[in-house]
C-alpha positions in Angstrom: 119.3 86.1 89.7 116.5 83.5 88.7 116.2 80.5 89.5 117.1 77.3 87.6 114.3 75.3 86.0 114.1 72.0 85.0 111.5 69.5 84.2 111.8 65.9 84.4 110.2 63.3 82.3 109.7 59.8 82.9 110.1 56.9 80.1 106.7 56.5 79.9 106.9 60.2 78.7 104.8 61.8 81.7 106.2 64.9 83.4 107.4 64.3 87.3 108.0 67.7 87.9 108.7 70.7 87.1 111.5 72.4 90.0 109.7 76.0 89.5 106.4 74.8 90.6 108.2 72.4 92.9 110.2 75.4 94.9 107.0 77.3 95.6 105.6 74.2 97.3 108.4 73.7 100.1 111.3 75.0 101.5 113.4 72.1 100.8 112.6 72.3 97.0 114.0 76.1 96.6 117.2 75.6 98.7 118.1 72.9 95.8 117.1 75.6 92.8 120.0 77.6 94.6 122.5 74.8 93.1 121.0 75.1 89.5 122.9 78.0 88.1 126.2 76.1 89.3 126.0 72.7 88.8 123.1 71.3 86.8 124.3 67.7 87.2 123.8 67.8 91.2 120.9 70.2 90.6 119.3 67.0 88.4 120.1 64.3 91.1 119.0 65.9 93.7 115.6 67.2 92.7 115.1 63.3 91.1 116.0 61.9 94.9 114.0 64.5 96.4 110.8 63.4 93.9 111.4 59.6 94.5 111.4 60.3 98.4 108.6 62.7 98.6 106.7 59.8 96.7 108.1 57.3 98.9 110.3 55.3 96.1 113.6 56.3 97.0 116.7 54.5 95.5 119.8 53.4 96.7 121.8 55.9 94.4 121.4 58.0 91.5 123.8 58.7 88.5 123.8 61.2 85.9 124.5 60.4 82.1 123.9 61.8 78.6 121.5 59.3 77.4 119.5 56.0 79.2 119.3 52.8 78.1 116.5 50.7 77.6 116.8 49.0 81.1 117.6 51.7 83.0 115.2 53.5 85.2 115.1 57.3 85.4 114.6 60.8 84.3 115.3 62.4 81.1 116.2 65.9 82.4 115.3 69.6 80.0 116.6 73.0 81.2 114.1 75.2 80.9 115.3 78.6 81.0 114.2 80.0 77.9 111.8 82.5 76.9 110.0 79.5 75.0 109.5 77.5 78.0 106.0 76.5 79.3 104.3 77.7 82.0 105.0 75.6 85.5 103.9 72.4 85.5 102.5 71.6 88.4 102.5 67.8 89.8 99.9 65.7 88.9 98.7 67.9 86.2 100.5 67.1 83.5 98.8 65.6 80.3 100.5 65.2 76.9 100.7 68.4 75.5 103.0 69.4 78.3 105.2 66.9 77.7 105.4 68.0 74.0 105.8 71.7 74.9 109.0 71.1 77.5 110.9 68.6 74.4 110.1 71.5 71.7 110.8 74.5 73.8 113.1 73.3 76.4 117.3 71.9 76.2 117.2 68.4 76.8 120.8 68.1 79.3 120.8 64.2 79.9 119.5 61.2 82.1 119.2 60.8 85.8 119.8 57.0 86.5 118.1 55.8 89.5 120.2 52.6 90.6 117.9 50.2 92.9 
């Protein structure tokens, strides 16, 4: 069984991460891939908290809807499990093409709210 993939973008359209690069860097990252393949919801939040916390901008709670709004703050979340996808995205490495690859080859799946 593989491993789920998702990529989270930011508003400004920057990727955050990637979760396949992200579960080869620590342990922590690939026991939350395990969730993917059953719940992608709790998948999302939790690889969004685990981003914000790593980074040291961790939230109070975090919410998961099909769109954001303009003055929400978040992650707009694309399943990447397609032949299509890109290659890993590893953090801090992202320019604009990447982003433009994951929203043409990847399934756009909704909006992790981060709720201050």
């Amino acid at each position: 069984m593989t491993q789920t993939r998702i990529v989270l973008i930011d508003k400004k359209n920057h990727v955050r991460a990637d979760t396949a690069a992200l579960a080869l860097d620590t342990r922590e990252w690939a026991e939350i891939a395990a969730i993917g393949q059953s719940n992608r919801v709790t998948f999302a939040i939790r690889a969004a908290k685990l981003l914000d916390e790593r980074h040291g901008r961790a939230c109070r709670a975090y919410g998961f809807t099909p769109f954001a709004t303009a003055d929400t703050d978040g992650y707009f979340v694309f399943d990447c499990d397609t032949p299509s996808a890109p290659p890993l995205i590893f953090e801090g490495h992202s320019d604009p093409r990447a982003t433009v690859e994951v929203m043409m080859a990847c399934f756009y799946v909704g909006y992790v709210h981060r709720h201050h």
